[in-house]
Every structure is written in structure tokens, then in C-alpha cells.
N, C-alpha and C positions, 0 to 999 in steps of 0.2 A: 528536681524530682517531681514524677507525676503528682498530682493530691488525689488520695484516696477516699472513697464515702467514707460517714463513719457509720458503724450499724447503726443507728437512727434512721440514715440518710437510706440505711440498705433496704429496709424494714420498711422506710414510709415508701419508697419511691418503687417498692418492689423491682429492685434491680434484680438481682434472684432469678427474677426470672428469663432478664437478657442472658443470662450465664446458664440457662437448661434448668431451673431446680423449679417444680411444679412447689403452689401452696402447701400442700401437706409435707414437700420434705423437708422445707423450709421450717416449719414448725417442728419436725422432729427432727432437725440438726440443734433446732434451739434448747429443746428437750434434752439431745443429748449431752450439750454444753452445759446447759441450768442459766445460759444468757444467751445474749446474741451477738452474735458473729461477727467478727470485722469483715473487710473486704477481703482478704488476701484467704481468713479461713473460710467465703464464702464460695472463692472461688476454689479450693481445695477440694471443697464438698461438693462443686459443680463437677468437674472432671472423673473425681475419683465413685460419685456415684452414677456417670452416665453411663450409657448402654457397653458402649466400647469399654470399659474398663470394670462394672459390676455384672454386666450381663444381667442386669436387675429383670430382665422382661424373657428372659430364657434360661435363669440358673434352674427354675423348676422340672422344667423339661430338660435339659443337659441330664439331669440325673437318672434318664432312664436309661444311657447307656451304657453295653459292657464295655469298664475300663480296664479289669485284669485277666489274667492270663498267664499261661507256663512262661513266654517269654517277655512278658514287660518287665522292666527295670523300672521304667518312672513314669505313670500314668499323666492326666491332665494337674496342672497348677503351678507348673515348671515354665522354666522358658520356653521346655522344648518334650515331648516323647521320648520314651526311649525305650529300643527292645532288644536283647540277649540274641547274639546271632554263634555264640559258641566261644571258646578258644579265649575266653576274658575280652570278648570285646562284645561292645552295642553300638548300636544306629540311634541315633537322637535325629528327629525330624520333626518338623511341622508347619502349614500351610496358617499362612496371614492375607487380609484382605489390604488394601489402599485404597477402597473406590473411590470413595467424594474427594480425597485430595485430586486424584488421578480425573474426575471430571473438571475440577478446575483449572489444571497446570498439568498435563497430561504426563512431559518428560519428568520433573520432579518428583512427581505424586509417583508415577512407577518404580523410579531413582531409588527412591527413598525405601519404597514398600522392598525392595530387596534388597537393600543395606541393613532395614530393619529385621528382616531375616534370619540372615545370615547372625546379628549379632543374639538373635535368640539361641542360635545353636551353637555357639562357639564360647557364650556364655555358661552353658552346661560342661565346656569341660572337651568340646568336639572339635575334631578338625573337618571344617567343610571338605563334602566332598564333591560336591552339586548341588543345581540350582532346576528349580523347574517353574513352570507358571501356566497360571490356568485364567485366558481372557474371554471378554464377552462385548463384545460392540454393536451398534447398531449396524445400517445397510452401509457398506463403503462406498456406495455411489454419490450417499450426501456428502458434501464437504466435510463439513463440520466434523464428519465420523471420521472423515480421512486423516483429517489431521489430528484428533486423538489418536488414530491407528499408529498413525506414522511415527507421533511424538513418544507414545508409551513403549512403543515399541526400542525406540531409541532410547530410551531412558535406562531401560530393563536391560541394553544391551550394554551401553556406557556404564553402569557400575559392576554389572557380573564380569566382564571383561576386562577393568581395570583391575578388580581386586583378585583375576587368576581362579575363580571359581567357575568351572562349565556349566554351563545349561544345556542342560542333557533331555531335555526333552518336554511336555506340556500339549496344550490346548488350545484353538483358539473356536470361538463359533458367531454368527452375525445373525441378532435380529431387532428387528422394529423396539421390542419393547426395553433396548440398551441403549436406544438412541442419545437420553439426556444421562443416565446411568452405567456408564463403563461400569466392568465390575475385573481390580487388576487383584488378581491372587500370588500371591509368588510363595514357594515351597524350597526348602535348603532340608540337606542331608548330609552329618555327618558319622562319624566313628571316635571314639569312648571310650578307653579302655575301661573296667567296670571301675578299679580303685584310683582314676581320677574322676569321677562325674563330680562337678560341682552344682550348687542351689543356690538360688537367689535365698539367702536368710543371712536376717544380724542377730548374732548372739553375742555374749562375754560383756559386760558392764565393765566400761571402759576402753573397749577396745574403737580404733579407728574407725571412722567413713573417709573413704578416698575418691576424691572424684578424675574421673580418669576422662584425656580426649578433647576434643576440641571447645573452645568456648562456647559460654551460651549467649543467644541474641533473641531478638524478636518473633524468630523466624516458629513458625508451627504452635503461636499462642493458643489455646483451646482447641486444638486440632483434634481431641478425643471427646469434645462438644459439638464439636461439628461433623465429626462423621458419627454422631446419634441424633441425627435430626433430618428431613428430608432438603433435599433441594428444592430450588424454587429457578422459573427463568431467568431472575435478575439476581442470583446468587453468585456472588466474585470475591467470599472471605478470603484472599487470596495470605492474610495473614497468618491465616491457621495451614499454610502449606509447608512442610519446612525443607531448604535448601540442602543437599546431601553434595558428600565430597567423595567420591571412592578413590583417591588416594592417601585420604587420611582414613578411610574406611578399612582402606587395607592394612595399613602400618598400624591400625587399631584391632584389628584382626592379631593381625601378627604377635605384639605385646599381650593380648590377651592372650594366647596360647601359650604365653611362656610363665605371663605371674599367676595362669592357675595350674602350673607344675610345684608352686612353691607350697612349702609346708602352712606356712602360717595364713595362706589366705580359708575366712570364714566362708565368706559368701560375694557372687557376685551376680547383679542383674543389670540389663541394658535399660539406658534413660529411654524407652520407646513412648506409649501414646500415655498423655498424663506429663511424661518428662519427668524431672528429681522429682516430685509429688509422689508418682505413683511407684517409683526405686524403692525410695524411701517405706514410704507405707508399708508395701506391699512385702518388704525385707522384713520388718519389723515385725511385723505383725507372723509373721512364718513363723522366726524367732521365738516369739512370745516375748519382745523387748520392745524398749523405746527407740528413738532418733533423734540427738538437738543435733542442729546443724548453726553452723555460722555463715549466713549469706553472703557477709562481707567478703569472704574468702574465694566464695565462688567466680572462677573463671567469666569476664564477662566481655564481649568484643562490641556491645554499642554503651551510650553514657546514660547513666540516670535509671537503670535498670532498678524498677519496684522487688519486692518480694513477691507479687504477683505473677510478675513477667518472670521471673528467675522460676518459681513452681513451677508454671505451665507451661513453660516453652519445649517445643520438641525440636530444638537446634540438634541436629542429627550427632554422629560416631560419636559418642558418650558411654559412658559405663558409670556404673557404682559399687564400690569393694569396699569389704569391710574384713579386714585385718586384724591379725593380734597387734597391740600396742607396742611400739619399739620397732616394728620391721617395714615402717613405713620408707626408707630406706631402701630396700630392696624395691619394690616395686617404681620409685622414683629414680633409681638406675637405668628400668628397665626403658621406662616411658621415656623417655632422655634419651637411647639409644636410636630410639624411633620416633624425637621431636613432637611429643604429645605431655600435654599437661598432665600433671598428677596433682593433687592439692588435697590434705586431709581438712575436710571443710568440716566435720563435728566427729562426733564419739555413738557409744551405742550406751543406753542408761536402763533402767530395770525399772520404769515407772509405769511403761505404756504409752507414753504422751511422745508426738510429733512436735517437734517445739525450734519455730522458728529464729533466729537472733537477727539482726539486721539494724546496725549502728549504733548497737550499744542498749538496743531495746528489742521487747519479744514483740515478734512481730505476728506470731501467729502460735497458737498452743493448743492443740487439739488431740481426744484419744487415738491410738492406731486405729483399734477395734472400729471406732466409730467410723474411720474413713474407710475400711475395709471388711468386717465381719459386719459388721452393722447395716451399712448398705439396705434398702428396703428391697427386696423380694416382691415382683407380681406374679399374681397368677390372672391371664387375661382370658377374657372374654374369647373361646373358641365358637366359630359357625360356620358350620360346612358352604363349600364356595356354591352358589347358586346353581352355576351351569355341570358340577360334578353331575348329578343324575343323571344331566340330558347328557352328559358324554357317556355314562356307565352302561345307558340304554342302547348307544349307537355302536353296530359293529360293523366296520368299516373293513370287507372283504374281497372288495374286489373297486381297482378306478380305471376303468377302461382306457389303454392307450392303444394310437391308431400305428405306432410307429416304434418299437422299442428301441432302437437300434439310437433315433433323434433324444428320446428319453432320458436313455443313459448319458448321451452327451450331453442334455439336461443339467443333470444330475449331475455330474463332476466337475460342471462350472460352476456351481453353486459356491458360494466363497466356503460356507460351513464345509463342505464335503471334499471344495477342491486344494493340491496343496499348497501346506504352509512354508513353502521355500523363500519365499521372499521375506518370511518374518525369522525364522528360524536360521539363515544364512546369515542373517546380523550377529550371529551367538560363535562366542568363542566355544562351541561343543568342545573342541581336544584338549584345552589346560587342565597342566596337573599331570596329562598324560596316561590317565586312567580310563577313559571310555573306549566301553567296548562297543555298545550300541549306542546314538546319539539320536537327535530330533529327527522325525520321520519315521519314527517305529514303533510297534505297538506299544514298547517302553523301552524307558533308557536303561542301559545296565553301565553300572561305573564297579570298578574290579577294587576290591579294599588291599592298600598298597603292604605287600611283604606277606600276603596270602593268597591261597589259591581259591579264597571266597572272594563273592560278586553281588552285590543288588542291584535288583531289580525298581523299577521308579516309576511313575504314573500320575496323571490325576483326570481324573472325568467325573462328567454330568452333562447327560442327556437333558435340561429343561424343560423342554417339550413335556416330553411323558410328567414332569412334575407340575405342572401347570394340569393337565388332565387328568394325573392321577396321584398324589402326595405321596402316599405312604408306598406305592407300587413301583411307580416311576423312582425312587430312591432307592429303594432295594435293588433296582436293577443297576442302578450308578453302580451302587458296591460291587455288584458282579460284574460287571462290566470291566471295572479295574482292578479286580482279581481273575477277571480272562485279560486282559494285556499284560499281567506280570507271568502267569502259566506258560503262555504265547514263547516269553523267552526261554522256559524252564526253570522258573524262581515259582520256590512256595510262598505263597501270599502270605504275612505275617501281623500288618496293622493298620492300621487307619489313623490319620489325622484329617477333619474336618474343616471345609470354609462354607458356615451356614451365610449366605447373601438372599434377604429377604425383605419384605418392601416393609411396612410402618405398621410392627405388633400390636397397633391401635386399634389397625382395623382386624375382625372378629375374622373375614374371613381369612384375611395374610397370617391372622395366627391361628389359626386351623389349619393352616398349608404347611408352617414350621414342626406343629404338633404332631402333623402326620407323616411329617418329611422322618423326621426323628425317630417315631415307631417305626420305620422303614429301613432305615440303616441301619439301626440295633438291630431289629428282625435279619437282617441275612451277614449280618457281623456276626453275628452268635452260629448262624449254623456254616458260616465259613470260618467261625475260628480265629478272628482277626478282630482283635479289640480295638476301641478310640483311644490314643493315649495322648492325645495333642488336639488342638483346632483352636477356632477363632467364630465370631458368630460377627456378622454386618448385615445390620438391620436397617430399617428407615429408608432402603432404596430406591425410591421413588421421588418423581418431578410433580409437582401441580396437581399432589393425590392421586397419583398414576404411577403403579408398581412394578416393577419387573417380572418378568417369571421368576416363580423361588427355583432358586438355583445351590441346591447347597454341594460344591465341591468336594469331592471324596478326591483324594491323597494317599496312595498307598503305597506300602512298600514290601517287598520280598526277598528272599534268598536263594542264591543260587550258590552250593557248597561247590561247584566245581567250573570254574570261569570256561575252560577246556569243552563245557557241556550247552552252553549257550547256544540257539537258535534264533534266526531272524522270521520277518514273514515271507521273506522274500524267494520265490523260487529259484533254482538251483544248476539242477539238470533237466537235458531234453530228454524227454521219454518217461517220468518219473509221474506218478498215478495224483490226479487232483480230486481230494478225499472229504466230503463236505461228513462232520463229525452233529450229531443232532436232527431236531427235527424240524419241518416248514411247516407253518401253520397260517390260515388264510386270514392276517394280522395285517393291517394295514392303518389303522388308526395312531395319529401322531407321529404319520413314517415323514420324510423329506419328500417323497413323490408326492403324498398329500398336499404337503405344504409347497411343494413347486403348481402343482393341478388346482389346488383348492385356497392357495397362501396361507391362508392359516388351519392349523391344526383343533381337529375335534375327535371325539369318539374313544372307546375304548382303547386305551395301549395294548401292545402286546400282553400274555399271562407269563408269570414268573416262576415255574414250579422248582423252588431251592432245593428239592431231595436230587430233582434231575442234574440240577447247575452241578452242586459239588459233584454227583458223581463224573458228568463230563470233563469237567476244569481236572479230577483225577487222571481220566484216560490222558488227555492231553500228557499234562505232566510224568505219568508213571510211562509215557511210550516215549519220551524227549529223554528222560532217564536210564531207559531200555535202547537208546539208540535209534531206533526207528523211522524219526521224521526227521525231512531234511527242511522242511520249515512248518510254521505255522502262526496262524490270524484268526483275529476273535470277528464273526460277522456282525458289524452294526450298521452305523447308519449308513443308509442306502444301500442292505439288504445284500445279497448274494452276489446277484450281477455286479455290482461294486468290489466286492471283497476279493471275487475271485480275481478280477484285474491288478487291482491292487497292488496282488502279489507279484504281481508281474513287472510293472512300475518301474521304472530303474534297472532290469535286468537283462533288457536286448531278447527278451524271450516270449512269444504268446502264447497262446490260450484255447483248446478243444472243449467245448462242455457238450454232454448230451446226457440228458437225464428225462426220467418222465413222473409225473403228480398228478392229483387230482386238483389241483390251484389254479385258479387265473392266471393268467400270463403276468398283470403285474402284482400280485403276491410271493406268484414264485419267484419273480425274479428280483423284485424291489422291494419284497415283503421285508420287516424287521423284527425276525422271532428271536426270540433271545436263546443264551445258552448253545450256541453253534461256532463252532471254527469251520476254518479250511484250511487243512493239513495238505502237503504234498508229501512222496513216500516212493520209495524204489518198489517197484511191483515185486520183487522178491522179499520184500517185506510187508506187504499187505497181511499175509496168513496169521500173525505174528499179530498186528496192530487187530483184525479181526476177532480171534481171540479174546485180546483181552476187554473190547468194546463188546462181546458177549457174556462174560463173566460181570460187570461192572454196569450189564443193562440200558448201553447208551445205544443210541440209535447210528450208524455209520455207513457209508455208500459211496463208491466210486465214482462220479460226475463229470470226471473228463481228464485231460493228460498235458502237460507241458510240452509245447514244440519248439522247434529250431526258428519256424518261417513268423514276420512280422502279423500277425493275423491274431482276431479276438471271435471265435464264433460260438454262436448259442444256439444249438437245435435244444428245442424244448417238445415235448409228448411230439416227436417224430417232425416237427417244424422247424423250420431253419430260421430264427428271429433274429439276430444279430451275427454280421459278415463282414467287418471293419478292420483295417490297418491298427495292429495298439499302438504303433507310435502317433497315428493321428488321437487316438482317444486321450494319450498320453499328453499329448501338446493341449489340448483341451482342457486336463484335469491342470496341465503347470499354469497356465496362461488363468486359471478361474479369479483367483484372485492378486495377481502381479498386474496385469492389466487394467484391475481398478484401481492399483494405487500408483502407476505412472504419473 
């Protein structure tokens, strides 16, 4: 067996602080003890108070936003969200980060981040229904990027696909400052009936801990230390990555869905980042109980395993149950059916204390509280990012191009812009059998099985705009992904968040989060769509060099009648192309920028919320009224983009002829927010007109779907683009498949 310091040894040598705990919290773990710590509790306190697991440097700010609502069931501190979609049944979702694993072992690191998912929501009690994911890479032409592309992408595809859950849909975007920092998010969505949701909580003195799933190993030691800390060039913790199995993932999937039908189960949580450490704690402590546990007991597949290693290892498909006493039986039927360990490795006690055993001696004895409510709380140092003002001052109206026609082809080669078929044809989208809409749509929609209800599914962020503007560019993320759920005919219903932000050290990165936060609350409130889930990944930066804050919005909608779904895609020939909203000569942070200029400056677009909801209305209330025979939310890369778009896949082009007072490329490349483009039978225009006058949105005929291969733009009486769509077409598939040949 390893030899362990002993606190003396921990104390003089300040070990402490290879394991993440600055001076002061070191002192007040000892505080809270009334001694000092051995090893195994000091690594306890490491984990469970790091960023990843206390949020210690963002619980302040989490608290500004809305997390209730008519339909939450179960706000943030669960495994999972959850919201009341009618008929006794809820949606449990929520989006998770894996970056720092994912930049060191790319396949792994993603593997896992969506094994770890999925066991949040099916923990609660849910049957998955889908999978989605929101990535971020540097330029794919370096190597180095390519093969994280390539490997994460494989990873994400090898466990969604072994364990029968689709991935219906996601994100992906390429820039310079992801280069050392992938940032892999994965999101799962299941369904609930209300009177089974389960909770991670131990109650009842004396009742059972069950450990359920695969053994534990080495594999993912301090992995929730390491992804609260930044990277460095010569960072290879390769030990804190931990190995995932998706087809013991699945058979643990599976059992789990059947012993939380049983009466007697208390509570159940997944061993994820922290591992039995932070199960335990984090159950107990819900409770308002204790935990001894017997480590001897615990399942172990390498030799000589400390009580250290057994805490903090994140050895993947694991669970933790705590059962009434006597029915441990039933659950070790179940897991026996499905060749997965079950083991009652301790009890639940009424003292408060986490209390180790380990060969016949206490190996570790600590308050819950203390690993979990106690946790110290910062509030850091905010300072506005230097170069905000000089962006706030710059308006960015007009970028003279000589050729638009070359532009747009630009522009859809662009990896961010061009499509994701090469990463999203990896995904089993059909399992299950329930997708209605799959990857390549504005959002997925998957149909809730033995009803004629449907959700709707998404996730975006713009970075750009957030990198220019915090609090702006966020708010527009939320609409954004409450215009792709409308897109289908789904009422946008809630949010689960993935804040990815570089090292809350620095004054300005948390000024960026501070103001990231007031921004999504701001248009979650006046959209109506509360937070009831997320995740925060901080620290993401290399050699004191941060990401763009990027924080991932997640959302999800309902559509009451699968029957009433709409794609973006257009339809028929003859049928009127209907731009819904208004242009404004916004150019700042657009992708033309950033193709003309490489990097992005100046004001963002303006975000007027009174306008958004009323438009996301029309939309919705004329998809409900029959109306439109599709419809797309216009973002990056502007109008000329969008309207193509829709065409994309359909053997059909494209008439536009419209006139403004805008530069050629604002109108046409501009990124004003709050705008669709609808297509619509000309005998229902009057109808859609109507009601876009009643509800004060702006709305205008722009041009018509035709039979012939052809994409053309007259603009204020000028003929700007005159192109084949299937050449622009091959253009937009080829953007990024070509680089990762």
C-alpha cells in the first residue's frame, strides 16, 4: 500500500497546495476540524471545495438568476432540471462541460463527458431521450486542432451510439482563441413522469449505501482539480482523465431505470467529478444526514488502492443508492441481470459526519456541512475589459465589398458557418425511433413516446458578440435559442446553462462572467424561460490566455402537437420568401468582419427584448394558425446566408429582390438580430400580414422559391449575386469536410 503524509508532513510541506487548497482554506478546513487533517481528508477538501464541484468563485452570481416558474418541477441542485410539459409528465435536462479532460485525451475526455450526462438525467428518475452537444475548436487547418476535432468527435459518437440514445442535434464553431482550450459540452434530455422523479439525498438512520457499476481504478484521480485550474503547454495529468465504457454505460443505464421504479429506493446520484466523495457528501448533506462507508467493500479493479484513490477517482458508470434497509436484495437482482456490481459499502447515520473505514481503522472523519455547505464563497474583484469602450464607441456600418457574389462563397466556406455533415453524420440521430427533426436544423425535435407531444432541443452562443459585449451578446445567445426552438413551432420553455470562462482571477474574465449572467437573466425573464439546470467551467485558458467567454445556453421547448412541426427548409415552387423583422446597418462582430477584418471589434448588433418576444410570437402563433410552410431564425452570416440556407438540401433556388437604405454588405451580411425568414403560399400572405400588424413586427416579401438551379440577389434595383445553388451548395458542404480529410 501507498504511505500516506501524515498532517504534520501535510502542514510542513504544504502539500495542500499540490492538491488546489490555497493558504487560507487550508486554515479554515483546520478550523473546521479543531485539528489537522490527514491526507485522504485533505484531499476530500481539495475536490469537494474546488471550482468544479463548490462553484466557490461563481455561487455569488448564479444567484441572480430566474430559477422558478409555472412550469419547473426542479430547479438547479439536482442532477438534472426539470420542467411540467402537461399530462403528468416533465423533461429533465441539462448541459455539462468536459473541456480540460477533452484537451488532453480528446476521445475520452468527450466519451465520458457524455456518459456523464446522460447518467445525470436518468438518475432523476428519466428515460433519455436525446443527446446534443455544443463544441468549440481552434482553426482546423492546424494539426493539432484536427485531431482533437477528429477524436472528440469520435468519442461523442462511440458512447451516444453504443448506448441507443440520439444526438439530435448541437453546435459546433472554430476560433484561434480554442486553439489550446476545446471547450466539449454535451446536453441529454429525458422524460419523468411527475410521481417518479428521483433525488440525489440520504435519509433514514440506518438505512443502506449501495454502490452500484463498474469498479473503481486509478483512472480520473483529481479530475475535478484539474478542471479548476488552467492549463499550461506541458500539461499531460493524463491521470485525472477517466476511461468510459458505453456498453457497461448502457446496461447501467438500463438497471438504473428499473430500481428507480422500486418502492424502497431513497435516493440516487451518479459518482461524476469528485467520484464517491462528492455522491456521498453531496447526498448527505441534502438529507440533512451522515455517511460511514466501508472502503474495504468497495469494488476495486487495480491492487493497493488507498482511501484516497477510492474518494477521488472518477472510474466512470458508477452510481450511488441509498435504500431502505432489508431491500438491498431487490436491487442486487436487478444489477445481476445486467452483470454490474451492486455492493452495500456503509449505511446513512444521523450525526452529520462523512466517516471513512478502511481496514479496520477510520481513515477519514469529516462534517458533511463542512465539505459542502461550508465551502468558502468568493466574491472577486470585477473590472470592465479595457477594450469594451473602444468597442462601444465603434460602429461598424458598412465593410465595402468589391464582389458579393465571391463573399458569400467566402462566407459559407468558413468552417463556423459551413456545414456540420461530416461531424454530425458520425451520430446515430434515428435511435429510439423518435426524431422528428435531427442535426442540421434549426433544432432537434424528438416526439415523447405514446403522445402526440414533441420537444423541441438546442444550444448556442454567439462568442464573439460576448467577447465585445458581456452582458448584450448573452442575451442575444438566449434569443437566439428561443428563435430555433419557435423555428420548429415549440414554445421555448427553459434553460440549462454551460458558463466556459477563462481564470475568475483575473478582474477582467470576471467581469465578463458578471456581466455574461446579468444578460441571460435579463431576456430569460422577459422570455419566460427560467435556468433550472447548468454547469459553470472556469479556468479556461493556456499560459494566462483565455478564451472567449463563451457561456452555452441549452434550451428546450414544446410542441403539443408533433403533426404541427415545421422545418427551415423550403417546400414548394412558387411559395412567397418572407423576411419577418427589421435590417439595421450592424456590422460589428458580424463573420464578414471577421473573414475582411480576422478579428472582430466594435459595437454588436442592439437587442430590443419588447421587439424579440413580440416577433418569436408571430412566428409561433402563424406555425399554429397553419400558415408557414417553413421557417429560420437569420444569424450568422446575415440574410444572404439564411435565405440559401433554406434551400440547402432541397433541389430548389432562390429569387430575392428587395430595396433599403443599407450598404450592400449590411443588407446583405448584416447580423441584426430578432429576424426569421418564413416561406408561405401567397394565398396566405393576407393572413400572416395581419397578424404581423396587430403584434407590431416589421414583415416584407423579399422574393420566391423556384423550380430552376439558381441563387439571385437584386438588391435597390442591382443585380449582386447570379450563381448555380448547387455550386454555392458544394461550397457550403465542402467548408469544412475538406479540412478534415
Amino acid at each position: 500500500m501507498r504511505k500516506e503524509p501524515s498532517p504534520q508532513d501535510i502542514a510542513a510541506e504544504k502539500i495542500y497546495r499540490d492538491l488546489g487548497l490555497t493558504d487560507s482554506e487550508y486554515d479554515l478546513v483546520k478550523q473546521l476540524l479543531g485539528r489537522l487533517p490527514n491526507y485522504t481528508e485533505t484531499g476530500l477538501f481539495s475536490v469537494m471545495w474546488s471550482e468544479h464541484c463548490s462553484y466557490k468563485n461563481s455561487k455569488q452570481l448564479l444567484r441572480c438568476f430566474p430559477t422558478q416558474g409555472e412550469h419547473v418541477l426542479m430547479g438547479p441542485g439536482e442532477g438534472a432540471g426539470i420542467i411540467d410539459i402537461g399530462d403528468g409528465l416533465g423533461i429533465a435536462f441539462k448541459i455539462e462541460s468536459h473541456n480540460h479532460p477533452s484537451a488532453i485525451e480528446p476521445f475520452q475526455g468527450a466519451a465520458t463527458g457524455v456518459g456523464g450526462i446522460l447518467r445525470d438525467v436518468y438518475s432523476m428518475g428519466a428515460q433519455p431521450l436525446a443527446l446534443l452537444n455544443s463544441l468549440r475548436f481552434g482553426d482546423p487547418k492546424i494539426e493539432r486542432v484536427k485531431y482533437l476535432v477528429a477524436n472528440a468527435v469520435a468519442g461523442i459518437a462511440a458512447y451516444g451510439n453504443q448506448t441507443g440514445v440520439p444526438t439530435v442535434g448541437g453546435e459546433v464553431y472554430f476560433d484561434h482563441c480554442y486553439t489550446h482550450n476545446p471547450l466539449i459540452n454535451a446536453m441529454c434530455v429525458g422524460v419523468v413522469h411527475h410521481d417518479q422523479i428521483c433525488r440525489g439525498t440520504a435519509e433514514g438512520e440506518g438505512n443502506s449505501v449501495l454502490y452500484v457499476g463498474r469498479s473503481t481504478g486509478r483512472d480520473g484521480i483529481e479530475g475535478a482539480t484539474f478542471a479548476s485550474a488552467e492549463l499550461s503547454d506541458n500539461d499531460e495529468p493524463t491521470h485525472a482523465v477517466a476511461i468510459g465504457d458505453p456498453k457497461a454505460g448502457k446496461a447501467l443505464m438500463e438497471a438504473c431505470l428499473e430500481m428507480v421504479q422500486l418502492p424502497s429506493l431513497i435516493g440516487i446520484q451518479d459518482m461524476g467529478a469528485a467520484g464517491l466523495v462528492s455522491s456521498s457528501a453531496e447526498m448527505a448533506n441534502k438529507g440533512g444526514h451522515g455517511i460511514e462507508l466501508n472502503l474495504d467493500l468497495v469494488p476495486q479493479r487495480e491492487a493497493g488502492m488507498t482511501p484516497y484513490e477510492m474518494m477521488l477517482s472518477e472510474s466512470q458508470e458508477r452510481m450511488l443508492l441509498v435504500v431502505e434497509k432489508g431491500s438491498e436484495h431487490e436491487y442486487e437482482t436487478i444489477c445481476e441481470k445486467y452483470g454490474l456490481a451492486c455492493v452495500t459499502v456503509g449505511r446513512v447515520t444521523t450525526d452529520g459526519q462523512l466517516r471513512l473505514f478502511h481496514e479496520g481503522q477510520i481513515a477519514a472523519e469529516v462534517p458533511v456541512d463542512a465539505l459542502t455547505a461550508k465551502a468558502p464563497v468568493y466574491n472577486r474583484t470585477a473590472q470592465v475589459a479595457h477594450v469594451f469602450g473602444l468597442n462601444q464607441a465603434l460602429e461598424v456600418t458598412d465593410l465595402p465589398i468589391a464582389d458579393p457574389e465571391k463573399t458569400l462563397k467566402q462566407l459559407l466556406s468558413m468552417p463556423s458557418l459551413a456545414s456540420k455533415e461530416w461531424i454530425y453524420k458520425q451520430f446515430d440521430f434515428l435511435a429510439m425511433g423518435n426524431t422528428v427533426a435531427g442535426p442540421g436544423m434549426d433544432a432537434g425535435v424528438v416526439q415523447i413516446p405514446g403522445t402526440k407531444k414533441a420537444v423541441a432541443l438546442t444550444t448556442d452562443c454567439n462568442s464573439i458578440y460576448i467577447e465585445l459585449d458581456p452582458r448584450q451578446g448573452s442575451a442575444i445567445a438566449v434569443c437566439e435559442a428561443a428563435r430555433n426552438l419557435v423555428c420548429t413551432g415549440a414554445k421555448p420553455l427553459a434553460i440549462s446553462d454551460n458558463l466556459n470562462f477563462g481564470s475568475p482571477l483575473n478582474p477582467e474574465v470576471f467581469w465578463q462572467l458578471e456581466q455574461s449572467i446579468e444578460g441571460i437573466s435579463m431576456a430569460a425573464r422577459k422570455l419566460n424561460c427560467p435556468v433550472v439546470s447548468g454547469n459553470v467551467s472556469l479556468f479556461n485558458e493556456t499560459n494566462g490566455q483565455p478564451i472567449y467567454p463563451t457561456p452555452i445556453i441549452a434550451m428546450v421547448g414544446l410542441i403539443e402537437d408533433v403533426d404541427r412541426v415545421i422545418t427551415g427548409k423550403y417546400q414548394n415552387s412558387g411559395d412567397l420568401i418572407v423576411l419577418i423583422g427589421r435590417n439595421w446597418p450592424e456590422l460589428g462582430g458580424s463573420h464578414l468582419q471577421k473573414l475582411i477584418w480576422q478579428n472582430p471589434s466594435g459595437r454588436i448588433p442592439t437587442l430590443d427584448l419588447e421587439y424579440e418576444l413580440r416577433a418569436q410570437q408571430l412566428v409561433y402563433l402563424a406555425i399554429q394558425a397553419g400558415l408557414l410552410i417553413s421557417a429560420h431564425d437569420v444569424a450568422e452570416g446575415g440574410l444572404a446566408v439564411a435565405v440559401l440556407e433554406s434551400a440547402f438540401g432541397t433541389g430548389m433556388g432562390v429569387e430575392v429582390n428587395f430595396t433599403d437604405g443599407l450598404s450592400v454588405s449590411a443588407a446583405l451580411f448584416g447580423e441584426s438580430q430578432s429576424r426569421f425568414i418564413v416561406s408561405i403560399n401567397p394565398g396566405q400572405l393576407p393572413a400572416l400580414q395581419q397578424c404581423a400588424q396587430e403584434l407590431n413586427v416589421d414583415l416584407r416579401v423579399i422574393g420566391k422559391v423556384i423550380e430552376d438551379d439558381k441563387y439571385q440577389i437584386v438588391y435597390n434595383d442591382q443585380e449582386l449575386i447570379n450563381c448555380p445553388r448547387s455550386e454555392l451548395e458544394l461550397v457550403w458542404k465542402e467548408g469544412l469536410s475538406c479540412l478534415m480529410r
